[in-house]
Structure formats: structure tokens, C-alpha cells
C-alpha positions as CSV (number, residue, x, y, z in Angstrom):
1,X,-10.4,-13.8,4.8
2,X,-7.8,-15.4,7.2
3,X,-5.9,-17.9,6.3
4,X,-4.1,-20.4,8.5
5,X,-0.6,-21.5,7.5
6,X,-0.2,-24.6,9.6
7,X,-3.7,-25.9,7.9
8,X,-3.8,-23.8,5.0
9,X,-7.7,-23.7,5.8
10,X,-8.9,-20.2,4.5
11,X,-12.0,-18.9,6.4
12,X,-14.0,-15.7,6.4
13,X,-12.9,-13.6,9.2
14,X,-15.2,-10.3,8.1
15,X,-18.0,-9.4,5.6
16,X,-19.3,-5.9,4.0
17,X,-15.8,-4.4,4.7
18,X,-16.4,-2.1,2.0
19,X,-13.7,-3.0,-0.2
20,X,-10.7,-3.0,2.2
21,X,-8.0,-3.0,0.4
22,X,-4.0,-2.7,2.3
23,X,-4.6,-4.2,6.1
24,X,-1.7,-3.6,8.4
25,X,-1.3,-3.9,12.4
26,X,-0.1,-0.9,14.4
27,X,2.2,-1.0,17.9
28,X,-0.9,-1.8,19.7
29,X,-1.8,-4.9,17.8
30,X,-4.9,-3.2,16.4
31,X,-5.7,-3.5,12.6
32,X,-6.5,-1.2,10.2
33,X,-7.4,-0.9,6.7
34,X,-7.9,1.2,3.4
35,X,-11.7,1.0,2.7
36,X,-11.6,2.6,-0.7
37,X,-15.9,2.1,-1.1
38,X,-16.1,3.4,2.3
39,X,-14.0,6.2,1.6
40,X,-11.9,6.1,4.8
41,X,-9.1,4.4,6.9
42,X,-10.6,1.9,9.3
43,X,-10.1,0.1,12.1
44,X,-11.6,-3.6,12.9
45,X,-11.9,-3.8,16.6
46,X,-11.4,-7.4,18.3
47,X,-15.8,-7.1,19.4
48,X,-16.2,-7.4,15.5
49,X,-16.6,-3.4,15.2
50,X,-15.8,-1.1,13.2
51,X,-14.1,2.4,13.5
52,X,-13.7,5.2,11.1
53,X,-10.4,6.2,11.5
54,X,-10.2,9.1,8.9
55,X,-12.7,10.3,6.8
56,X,-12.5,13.3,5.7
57,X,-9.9,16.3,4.8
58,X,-11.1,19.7,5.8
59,X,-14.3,19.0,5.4
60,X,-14.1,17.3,2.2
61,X,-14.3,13.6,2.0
62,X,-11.5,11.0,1.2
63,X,-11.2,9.6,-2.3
64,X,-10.4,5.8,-1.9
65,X,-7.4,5.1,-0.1
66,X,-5.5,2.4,-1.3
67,X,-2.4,1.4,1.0
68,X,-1.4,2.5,4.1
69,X,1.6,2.7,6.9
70,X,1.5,3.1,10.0
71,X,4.5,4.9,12.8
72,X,6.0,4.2,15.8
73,X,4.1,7.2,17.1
74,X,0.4,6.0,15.3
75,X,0.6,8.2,12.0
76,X,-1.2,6.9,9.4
77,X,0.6,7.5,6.0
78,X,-2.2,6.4,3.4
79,X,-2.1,6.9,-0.5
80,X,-5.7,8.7,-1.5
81,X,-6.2,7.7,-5.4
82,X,-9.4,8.7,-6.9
83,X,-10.7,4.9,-8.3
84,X,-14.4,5.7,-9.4
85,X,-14.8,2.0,-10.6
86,X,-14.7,0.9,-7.0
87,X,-17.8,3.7,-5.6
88,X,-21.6,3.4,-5.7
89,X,-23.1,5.0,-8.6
90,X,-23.5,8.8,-8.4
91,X,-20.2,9.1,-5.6
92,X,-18.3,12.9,-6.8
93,X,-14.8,13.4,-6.2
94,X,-14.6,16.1,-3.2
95,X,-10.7,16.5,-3.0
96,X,-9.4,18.1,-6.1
97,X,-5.8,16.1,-6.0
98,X,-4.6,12.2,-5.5
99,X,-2.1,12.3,-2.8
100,X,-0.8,10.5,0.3
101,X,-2.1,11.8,3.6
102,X,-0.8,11.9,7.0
103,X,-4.1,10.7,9.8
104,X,-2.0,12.0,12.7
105,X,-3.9,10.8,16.6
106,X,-5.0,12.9,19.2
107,X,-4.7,12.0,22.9
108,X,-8.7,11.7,22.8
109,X,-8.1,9.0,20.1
110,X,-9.3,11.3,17.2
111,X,-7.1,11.9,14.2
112,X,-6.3,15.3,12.6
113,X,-5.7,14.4,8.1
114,X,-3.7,16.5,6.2
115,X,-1.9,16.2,3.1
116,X,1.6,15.4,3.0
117,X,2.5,15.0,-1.3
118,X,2.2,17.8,-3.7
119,X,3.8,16.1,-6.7
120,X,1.7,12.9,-6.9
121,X,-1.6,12.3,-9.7
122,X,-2.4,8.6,-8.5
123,X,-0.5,7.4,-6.1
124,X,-0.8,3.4,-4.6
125,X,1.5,1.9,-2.9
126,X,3.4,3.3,0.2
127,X,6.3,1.8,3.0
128,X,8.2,3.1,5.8
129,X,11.8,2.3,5.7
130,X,13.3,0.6,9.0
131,X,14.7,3.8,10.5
132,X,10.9,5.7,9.7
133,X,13.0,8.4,8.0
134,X,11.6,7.4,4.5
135,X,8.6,7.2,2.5
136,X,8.3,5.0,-0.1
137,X,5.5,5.7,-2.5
138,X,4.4,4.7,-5.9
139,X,3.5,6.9,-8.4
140,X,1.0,5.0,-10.5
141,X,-0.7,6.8,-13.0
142,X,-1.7,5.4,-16.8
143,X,-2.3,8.2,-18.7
144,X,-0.3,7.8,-22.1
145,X,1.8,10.7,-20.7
146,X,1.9,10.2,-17.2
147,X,4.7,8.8,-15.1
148,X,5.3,5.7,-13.0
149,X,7.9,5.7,-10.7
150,X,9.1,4.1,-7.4
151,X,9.8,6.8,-5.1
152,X,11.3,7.3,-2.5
153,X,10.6,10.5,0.1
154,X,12.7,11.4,3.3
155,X,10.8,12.7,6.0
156,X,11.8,15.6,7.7
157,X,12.1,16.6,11.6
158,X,8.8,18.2,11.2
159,X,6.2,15.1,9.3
160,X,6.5,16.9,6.1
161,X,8.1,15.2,2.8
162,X,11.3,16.5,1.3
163,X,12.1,16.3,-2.5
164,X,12.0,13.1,-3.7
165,X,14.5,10.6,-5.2
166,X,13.3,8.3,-8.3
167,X,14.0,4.8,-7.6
168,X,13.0,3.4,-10.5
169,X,10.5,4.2,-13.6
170,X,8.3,2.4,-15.5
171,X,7.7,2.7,-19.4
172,X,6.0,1.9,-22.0
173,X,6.1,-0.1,-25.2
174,X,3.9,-0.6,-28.5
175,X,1.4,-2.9,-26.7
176,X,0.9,0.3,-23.8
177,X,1.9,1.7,-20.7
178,X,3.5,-0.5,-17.8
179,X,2.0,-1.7,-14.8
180,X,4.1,0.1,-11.5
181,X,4.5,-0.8,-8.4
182,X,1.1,-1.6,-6.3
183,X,2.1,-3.4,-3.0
184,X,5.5,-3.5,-0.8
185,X,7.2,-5.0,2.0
186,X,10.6,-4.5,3.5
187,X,13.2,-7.7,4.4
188,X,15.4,-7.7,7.1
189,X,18.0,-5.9,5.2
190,X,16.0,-3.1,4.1
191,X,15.4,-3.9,1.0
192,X,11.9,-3.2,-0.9
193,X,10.3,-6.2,-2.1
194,X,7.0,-5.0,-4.4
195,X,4.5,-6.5,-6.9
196,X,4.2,-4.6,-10.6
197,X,3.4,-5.6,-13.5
198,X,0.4,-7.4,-16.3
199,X,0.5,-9.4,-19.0
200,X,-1.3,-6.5,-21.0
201,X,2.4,-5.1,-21.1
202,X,6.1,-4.9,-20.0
203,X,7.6,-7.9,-18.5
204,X,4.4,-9.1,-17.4
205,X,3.4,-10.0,-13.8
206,X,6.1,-10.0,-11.1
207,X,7.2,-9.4,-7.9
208,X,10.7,-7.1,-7.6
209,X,13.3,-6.9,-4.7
210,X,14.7,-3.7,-4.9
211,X,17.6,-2.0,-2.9
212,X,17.1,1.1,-0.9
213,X,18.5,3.3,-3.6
214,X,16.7,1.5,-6.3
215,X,18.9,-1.2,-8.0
216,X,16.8,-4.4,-8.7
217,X,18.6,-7.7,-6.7
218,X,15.9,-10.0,-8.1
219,X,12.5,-10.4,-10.4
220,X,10.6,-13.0,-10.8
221,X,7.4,-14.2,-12.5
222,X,4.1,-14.1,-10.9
223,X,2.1,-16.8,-12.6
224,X,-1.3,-15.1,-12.6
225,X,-2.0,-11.6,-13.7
226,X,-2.0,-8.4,-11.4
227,X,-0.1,-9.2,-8.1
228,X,-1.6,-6.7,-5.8
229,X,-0.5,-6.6,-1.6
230,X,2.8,-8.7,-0.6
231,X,3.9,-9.4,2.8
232,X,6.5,-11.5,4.7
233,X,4.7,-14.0,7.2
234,X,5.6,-17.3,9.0
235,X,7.2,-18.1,12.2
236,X,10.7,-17.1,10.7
237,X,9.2,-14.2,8.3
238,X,10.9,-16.6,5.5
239,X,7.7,-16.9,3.7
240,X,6.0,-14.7,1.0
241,X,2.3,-14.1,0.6
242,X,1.0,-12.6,-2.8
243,X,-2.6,-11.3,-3.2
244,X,-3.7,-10.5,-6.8
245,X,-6.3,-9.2,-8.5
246,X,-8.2,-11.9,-9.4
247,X,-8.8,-13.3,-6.1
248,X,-5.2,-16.0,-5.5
249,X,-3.5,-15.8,-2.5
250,X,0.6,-17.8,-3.1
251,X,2.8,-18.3,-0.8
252,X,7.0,-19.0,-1.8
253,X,9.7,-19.9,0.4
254,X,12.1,-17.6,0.0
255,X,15.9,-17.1,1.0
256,X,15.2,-13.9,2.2
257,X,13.7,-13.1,5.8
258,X,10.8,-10.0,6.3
259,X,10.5,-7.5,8.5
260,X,7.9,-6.1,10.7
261,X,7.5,-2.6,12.0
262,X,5.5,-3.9,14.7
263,X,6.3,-6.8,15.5
């Protein structure tokens, strides 16, 4: 869909996108996406095309990406969950891990995947700090005795991921397990702004504003259930857009301003 926020009219922009989930521009103004039924990252050209950015992993195909960021330099960083729900009937698992990848180009426009965590069993969301020297990931899995955690990653001199520091966790309580993180977004002061949360459990539905080293500046209330992707939009990047699982796109004011790797 794209929505127009001097009319508010909301208008189909593409159809059979195979479940594209995180869209996001790179430093050429091209945008891509997380096609989790497609089982690839993608790219909608401006003809109305559309290219398979990464598909596989030595030989093996992708599980279904979730959310993706993208470098100054064109690297793809894309979480790779395994979400069966979302496939065609009969679709195996190939890979036998859930972790974020790194889609790195080629000068013939080809991109060479390979996997950059180790540590991670379902990870979702991910976000590049200003300075592109850390990884923010979520750690989402909801297995009674699994863990969900904010993360953050630094990024060393040579692409790989150095030990990670926990920004925040998420528990449980008698009604179950709570909902982590699932999308993110950075403001102008570098701090992480992220939807978690359900009604099933926890606090319920909200959108966070975290600091860089994980103290929580502000939560509040998401009035529907399952806030999904968040980002920062407007001509002043004052305004907040929510997505959720259930189809709403909001919009708030805010007194905070967004920022944009690519501007």
C-alpha cells in the first residue's frame, strides 16, 4: 500500500509481493523488502519489476526473512526466522539455524549471503545504529524456555559481529511468555524506538523508546494488538507510523524527530 500523508488516501501500490514484510530504501533510492513467502530479499524496481536480491545460502534456500538493514556500502543485514505459517503447504526448512545474514553486492550487481549470528534461535527485528558500528537485533523466540532479548551487536573492522550486549529482556508471567521487540527505528538522538508487546501477556501492546545502552525513556500504549514495523516519516521526521498485525496503519505526532540512514 502507499499512503499519502497530505490526503491520507491509502492506495495499492503493488499486488502478489509474496508477503513482504520490513520495506526499506537504500543510498540509491531503490526499495527493498523481506519476502518471507518468497523466501528471499527483494527489490521493487520503479518499471513495476521485481528482483531477487538473495535467495539462497550455499546452496540452501532462505527461511523467511523478516526485517532488514541496509549500509552505506549496500550490505544487506536481514534477520532469517523460520515462520512455517507464512509458506505454501509442503515448503521444508533448508538451513538448519535462524540467524541474521549479511547479502554483501558484487560490482556485477550480484550479492554473495553469508551468515553473520551464531547465538540467535528466531531472530526479527534488526537496526543499524547512526555511526553503522552496531547491530541491533531482536531475539524473539517463544519457547517456554527460550529467551527474548534486545540486543545489541558491535560490528567489527572485518563485517563480522562481536559478543553481544543485552539491552533489555523480556519475561514471562502466569498468563505466558512476553511479546519482544518486532520492528525499530532510530530518532535523531540515537535512540531505539521499537514496537513489542500483546494483550495475550505482559504489559500489553506498545511501542518503547529505548537508549542506546538500553534504559527505557518512554512506553506507551498501542491501542490494537501486535504493533509490527515503526518508522519516522513526515516532512520534519516528527511523525510516527505504526503497522500491526491486524492490518492498522496510526500515525502520532511526537516530540521526538527520526532519523534516516538514507536520507
Amino acid at each position: 500500500m502507499r499512503f499519502d500523508p497530505q490526503t491520507g488516501d491509502c492506495v495499492e501500490w503493488r499486488s502478489g509481493t509474496n508477503r513482504t514484510n520490513c520495506i526499506l530504501f537504500d543510498a540509491r533510492g531503490r526499495l527493498h523488502g523481506c519476502s518471507a513467502t518468497g523466501r528471499a530479499i527483494v527489490r521493487f524496481e520503479p518499471d513495476g519489476s521485481t528482483t531477487v536480491v538473495a535467495d539462497r545460502v550455499d546452496g540452501k534456500r532462505l527461511n523467511t526473512p523478516n526485517d532488514l538493514a541496509i549500509d552505506h556500502g549496500g550490505r544487506i543485514w536481514f534477520s532469517n526466522p523460520w515462520n512455517e505459517p507464512l509458506l505454501l503447504p509442503g515448503m521444508q526448512m533448508e538451513l538448519q539455524d535462524e540467524s541474521v545474514m549479511l547479502a554483501t553486492p558484487s560490482t556485477d550487481g550480484t550479492y554473495a549471503v553469508r551468515r553473520a549470528t551464531f547465538d540467535t534461535t528466531s531472530p526479527t527485528g534488526v537496526l543499524l545504529s547512526a555511526d553503522q558500528r552496531t547491530l541491533y537485533v531482536s531475539q524473539c523466540d517463544y519457547g517456554e524456555d527460550r529467551i527474548r532479548e534486545l540486543r545489541a551487536y558491535p560490528i567489527l573492522a572485518d563485517g563480522t559481529l562481536g559478543p553481544y550486549a543485552v539491552l533489555h529482556q523480556f519475561g514471562r508471567d502466569f498468563r505466558g511468555v512476553h511479546r519482544a521487540v518486532d520492528g525499530m527505528c532510530l530518532d535523531a538522538n540515537g535512540n531505539i524506538v521499537a514496537t513489542a508487546g500483546y494483550r495475550k501477556s505482559g504489559p500489553g501492546p506498545m511501542v518503547y523508546v529505548f537508549t542506546p545502552t538500553g534504559r527505557i525513556l518512554e512506553s506507551h500504549p498501542v491501542p490494537v494488538d501486535r504493533p509490527t514495523n515503526c518508522t519516522f516519516g513526515d516532512a520534519d521526521l516528527r511523525t510516527l507510523y505504526v503497522t500491526t498485525g491486524d492490518g492498522f496503519l496510526f500515525r502520532v505526532r511526537t516530540g521526538r524527530q527520526g532519523w534516516n540512514l538514507h536520507p
